[in-house]
N, C-alpha and C positions, 0 to 999 in steps of 0.2 A: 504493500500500500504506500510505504513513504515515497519509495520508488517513482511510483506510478506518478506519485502528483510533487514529487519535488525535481524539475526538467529542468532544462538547460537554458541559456540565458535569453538565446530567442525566443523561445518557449513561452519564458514570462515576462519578458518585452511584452511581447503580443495581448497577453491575459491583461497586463498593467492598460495596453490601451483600451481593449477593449470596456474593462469595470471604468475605467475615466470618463467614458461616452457615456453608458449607462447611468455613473454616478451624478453627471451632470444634468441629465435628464430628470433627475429623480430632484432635481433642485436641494441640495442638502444643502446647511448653510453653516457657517463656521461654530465650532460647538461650543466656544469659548463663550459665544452672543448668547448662547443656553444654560449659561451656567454648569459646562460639562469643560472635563478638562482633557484636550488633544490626546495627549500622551496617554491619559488611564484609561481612556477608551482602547489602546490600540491592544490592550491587554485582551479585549476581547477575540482578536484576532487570532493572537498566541495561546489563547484556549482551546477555540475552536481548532487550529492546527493542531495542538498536542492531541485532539481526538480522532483528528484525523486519520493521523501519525500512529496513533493507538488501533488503528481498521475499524474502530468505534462506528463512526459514519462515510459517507465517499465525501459529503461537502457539505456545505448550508449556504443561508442566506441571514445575516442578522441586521437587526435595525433599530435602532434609538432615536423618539423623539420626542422634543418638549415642545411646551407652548404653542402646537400646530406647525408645527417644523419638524423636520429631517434633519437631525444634528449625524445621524453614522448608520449609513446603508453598505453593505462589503459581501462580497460574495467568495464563496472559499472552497478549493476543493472542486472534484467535478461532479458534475449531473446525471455520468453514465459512466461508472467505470471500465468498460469494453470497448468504447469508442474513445473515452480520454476528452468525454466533451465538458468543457470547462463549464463550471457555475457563473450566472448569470446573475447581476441584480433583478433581471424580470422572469428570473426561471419561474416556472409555476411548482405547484408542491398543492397533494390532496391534502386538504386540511383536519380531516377527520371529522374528530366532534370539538375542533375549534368552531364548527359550524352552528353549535347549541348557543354561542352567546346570541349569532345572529338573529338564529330563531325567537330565543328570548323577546330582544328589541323589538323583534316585529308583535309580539304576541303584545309589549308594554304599549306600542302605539295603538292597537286597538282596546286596550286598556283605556290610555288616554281619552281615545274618543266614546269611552263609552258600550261598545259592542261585544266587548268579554270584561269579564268580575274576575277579578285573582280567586274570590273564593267561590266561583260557578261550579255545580257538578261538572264533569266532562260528559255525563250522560245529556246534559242540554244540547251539546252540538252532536253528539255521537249517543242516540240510545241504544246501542249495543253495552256500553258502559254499565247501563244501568243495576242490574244485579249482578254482583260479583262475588265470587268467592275467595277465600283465602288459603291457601295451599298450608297443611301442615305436616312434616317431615312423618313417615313411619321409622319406627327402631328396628334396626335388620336383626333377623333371628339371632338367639343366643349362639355364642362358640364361642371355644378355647375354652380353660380352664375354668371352674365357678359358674361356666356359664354366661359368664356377661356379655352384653349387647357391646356387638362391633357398630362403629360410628355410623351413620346416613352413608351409602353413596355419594361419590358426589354430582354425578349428574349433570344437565343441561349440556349447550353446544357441543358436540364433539363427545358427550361420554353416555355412561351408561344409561338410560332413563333412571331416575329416583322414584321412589315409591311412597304416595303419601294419599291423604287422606284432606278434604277439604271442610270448612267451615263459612258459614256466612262472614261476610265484612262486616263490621261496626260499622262504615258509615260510607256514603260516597267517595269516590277520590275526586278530585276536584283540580282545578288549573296549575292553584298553589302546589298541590302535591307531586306534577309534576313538574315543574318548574325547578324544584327542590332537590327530586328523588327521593323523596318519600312517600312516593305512592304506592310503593311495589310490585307497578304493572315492570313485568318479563324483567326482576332485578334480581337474577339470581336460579340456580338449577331447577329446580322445581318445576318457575313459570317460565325459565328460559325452553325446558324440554317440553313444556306444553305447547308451547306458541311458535315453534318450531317451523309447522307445515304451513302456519299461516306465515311467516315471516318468509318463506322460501316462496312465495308469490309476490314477493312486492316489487319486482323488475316488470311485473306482466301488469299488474290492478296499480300500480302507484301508490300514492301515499292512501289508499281507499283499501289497503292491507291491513289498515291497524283497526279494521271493525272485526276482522276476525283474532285479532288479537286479544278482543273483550272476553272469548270463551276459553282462554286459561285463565288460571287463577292466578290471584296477587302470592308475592311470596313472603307477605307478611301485613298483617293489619297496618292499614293506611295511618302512616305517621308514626308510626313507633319508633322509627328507627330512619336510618342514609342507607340507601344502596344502588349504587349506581347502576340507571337503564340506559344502556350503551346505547341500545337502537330505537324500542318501542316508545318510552316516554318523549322522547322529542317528536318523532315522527307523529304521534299523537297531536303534539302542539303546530306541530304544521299543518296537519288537513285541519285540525280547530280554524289555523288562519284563513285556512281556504275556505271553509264553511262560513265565517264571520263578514270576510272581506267581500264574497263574491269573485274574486280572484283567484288560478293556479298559484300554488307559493311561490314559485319561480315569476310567476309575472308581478305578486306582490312586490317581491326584495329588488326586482330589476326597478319598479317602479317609484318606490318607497322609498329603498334604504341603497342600494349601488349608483343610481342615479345621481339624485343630490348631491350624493358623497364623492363623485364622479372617480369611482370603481370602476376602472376601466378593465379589468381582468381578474374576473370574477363568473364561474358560471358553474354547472351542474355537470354539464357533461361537454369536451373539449372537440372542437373542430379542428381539422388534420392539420393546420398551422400551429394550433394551438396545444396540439400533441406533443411536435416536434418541440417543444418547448416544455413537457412535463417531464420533471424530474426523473428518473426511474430509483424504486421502492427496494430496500433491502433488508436482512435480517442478517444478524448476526450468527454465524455457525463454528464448528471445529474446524472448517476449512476458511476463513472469513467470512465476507460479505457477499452472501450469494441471493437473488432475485426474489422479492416476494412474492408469495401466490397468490394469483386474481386481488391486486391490491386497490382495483376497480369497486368491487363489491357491494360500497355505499353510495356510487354515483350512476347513473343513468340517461340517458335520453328522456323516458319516459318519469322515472323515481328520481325526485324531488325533494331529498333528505335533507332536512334539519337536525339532523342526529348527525350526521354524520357527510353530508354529499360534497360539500362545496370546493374548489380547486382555484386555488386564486395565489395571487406573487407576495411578496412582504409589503411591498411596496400599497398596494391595494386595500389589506386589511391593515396595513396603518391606519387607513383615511377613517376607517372605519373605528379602530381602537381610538384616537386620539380622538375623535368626534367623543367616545366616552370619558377620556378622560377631561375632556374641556365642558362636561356637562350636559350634553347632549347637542351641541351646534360644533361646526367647521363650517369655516368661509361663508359663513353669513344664512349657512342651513342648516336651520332644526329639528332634529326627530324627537328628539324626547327633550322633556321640561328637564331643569337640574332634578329637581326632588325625584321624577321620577329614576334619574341615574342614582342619586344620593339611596332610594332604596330598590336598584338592583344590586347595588353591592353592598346593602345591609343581610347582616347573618339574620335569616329566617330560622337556619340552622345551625343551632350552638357547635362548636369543638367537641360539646360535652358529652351530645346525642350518638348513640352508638352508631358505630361507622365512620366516622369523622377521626381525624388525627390531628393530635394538639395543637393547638396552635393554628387551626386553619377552619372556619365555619365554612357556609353555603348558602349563598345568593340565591337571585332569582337569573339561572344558568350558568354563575359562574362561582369560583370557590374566593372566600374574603380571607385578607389575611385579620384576624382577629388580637394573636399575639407576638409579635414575631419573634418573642425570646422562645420560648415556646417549642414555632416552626422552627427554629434555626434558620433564621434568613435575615439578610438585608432590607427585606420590603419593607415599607411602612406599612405602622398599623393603615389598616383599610384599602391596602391593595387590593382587585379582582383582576379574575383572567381565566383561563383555563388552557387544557393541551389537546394534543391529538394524538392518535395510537401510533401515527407513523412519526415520532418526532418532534410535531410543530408545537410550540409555546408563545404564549403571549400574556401581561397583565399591562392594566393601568393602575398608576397611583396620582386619586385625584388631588390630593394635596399638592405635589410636584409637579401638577398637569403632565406627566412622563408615561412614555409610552416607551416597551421593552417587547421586541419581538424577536424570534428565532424559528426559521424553517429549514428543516431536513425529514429526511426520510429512511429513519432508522431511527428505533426508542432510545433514546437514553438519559435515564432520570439524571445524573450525576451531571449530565452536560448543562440539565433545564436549569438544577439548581447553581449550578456553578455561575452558568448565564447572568442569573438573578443579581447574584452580586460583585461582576464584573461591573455589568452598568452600574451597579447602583453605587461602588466604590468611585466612580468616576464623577458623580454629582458631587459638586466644588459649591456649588453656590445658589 
């Protein structure tokens, strides 16, 4: 790997003009004017290369900006390890379920105007919702010694079914509960391996999947707990938009929220220009970095994922982050009032609620930092942001109006948090 991407002086002649074009496009502006200091930024640089260097990832793309500005845009590393094709400031990268704060926003503007309640049943828009049940574990027969009961299976995607027994809900779930992840629709084996057949439809029925996802059970009474619905809770919140709005969700966010914010590349599923320009997806293995499989899976022509679909540059979802951290306006356009930004990144859900890890509550779709002695981290209290399974991280801290983005396409927790306080040691002022 170091090999591959540390090349000879023409090599990076070449890479240096090309990121100078780019960078300049991207209008960054000197970071000193942002209260960010040159030099501790460039540490970010020398991170991301050591992970490089380490076959961790093949490259990124990272970004820092305050005040509605681009103080540090850099592209590192390449995009294709087989072809040697260099990382771009405008490479594109699947953003995963960076895609949930999206959907959030769009869910708060029809909040705003009135046409969904944080605490509406979801059976209002979707009466499939309406009775639900709540999936309860069976104890697998006694064995070994004494007798005693060997653990649950464990079940859902990929394993064996589990075996359990259901009970009515206490009470509807509602907007809030997914919003949160404490609904426990499909959060876990139980109702993951129930909602299975229905979920393996949603390329063909669109986001009009998640009515058959009503007839699994929840995997736990609504609100008791955090458990993260990777797929079906947001995707839920999306056909909500689509039912509310009158609008496909994709024609909503084009119309609404990429527009305004003049998101220029941003979409669900990519046109063969815009191919040429996606990242390719890897995993880490015994032999390195080898291809991931169908890393497509959440994006579509047809499906139109809030959970998970969206494929868009750093550059892009800045415009889109920094609108949050500046309160809900950039460049003279407003989606959300401040109060409503002020409580998407308030903890609905405590640190303390089981699920949650110290020091880090739960918004309305994204995760707050609550304590950050706690987290162990740089952020300030009341950071939001969330990631994505292939890599991508992003928060704002609206105190600092700061925006901190990082896209690659290979997981790795240790780079996100390192990320975290690279930037954030750079902030002088």
């Amino acid at each position: 790997m170091q090999k591959l991407l540390r090349s000879t002086g023409h090599f990076m002649a070449m890479a240096c003009a090309v990121l100078a074009l780019h960078a300049a496009a991207a209008e960054t502006v000197a970071p000193e004017r942002l209260g960010l200091a040159p030099e501790r930024l460039q540490r970010i640089d020398e991170l991301v290369q050591r992970s490089i260097d380490a076959g961790d990832i093949s490259g990124a793309v990272t970004l820092v900006a305050r005040n509605g500005q681009i103080a540090h845009l850099q592209a590192h590393g390449v995009m294709d390890i087989a072809s040697k094709k260099l990382m771009q400031p405008d490479t594109i990268f699947r953003i995963a379920s960076m895609s949930k704060p999206v959907a959030a926003v769009a869910i708060l503007m029809l909040v705003e105007e009135g046409k969904v309640r944080l605490n509406d049943p979801v059976s209002k828009f979707i009466p499939a919702f309406g009775e639900l049940q709540v999936a309860i574990a069976k104890p697998r027969a006694p064995s070994g010694p004494g007798g005693a009961a060997a653990p649950t299976a464990p079940g859902g995607f990929g394993g064996p079914p589990p075996e359990f027994y259901t009970v009515p809900a206490d009470r509807a779930i509602t907007v809030l509960d997914l919003l949160t992840h404490t609904s426990g629709v499909m959060s876990g084996p139980m109702s993951n391996s129930a909602g299975q057949a229905a979920s393996a439809k949603r390329h063909d029925l669109g986001l009009a999947w998640v009515e058959g996802a009503a007839a699994a059970p929840l995997e736990f009474q609504p609100g008791s707990r955090w458990a993260y619905s990777a797929l079906t809770g947001f995707d839920v919140l999306s056909r909500i938009v689509e039912i509310a709005s009158g609008q496909s969700f994709d024609a909503f966010l084009a119309a609404r929220v990429f527009q305004p914010l003049g998101m220029q590349d941003v979409f669900f599923w990519p046109n063969a220009a815009q191919r040429a320009r996606l990242v390719t997806s890897y995993q880490r293995s015994e032999t390195g970095l080898t291809p991931s499989a169908n890393p497509d899976s959440m994006s579509g022509a047809k499906y139109f994922s809030g959970a998970g679909g969206l494929m868009t540059t750093a550059e892009s979802y800045a415009q889109f982050a920094m609108m949050l951290a500046n309160g809900g306006e950039l460049n003279g356009k407003r989606l959300l009032s401040p109060r409503t930004v002020e409580l998407m990144g308030a903890a609905y859900v405590p640190d303390t609620l089981p699920g949650r890890p110290d020091g880090e509550g739960y918004g309305l779709g994204v995760r707050v930092v609550v304590n950050p002695v706690a987290r162990g981290t740089w952020l300030s209290e009341g950071s939001f942001g969330w990631s994505g399974l292939y890599g991508t991280h992003f928060w704002v801290d609206p105190k600092e109006n700061l925006v901190g983005i990082l896209m690659a396409q290979t997981s790795s927790r240790a780079l996100l948090a390192d990320f975290e306080n690279a930037v954030m040691q750079a902030l002088v002022e």
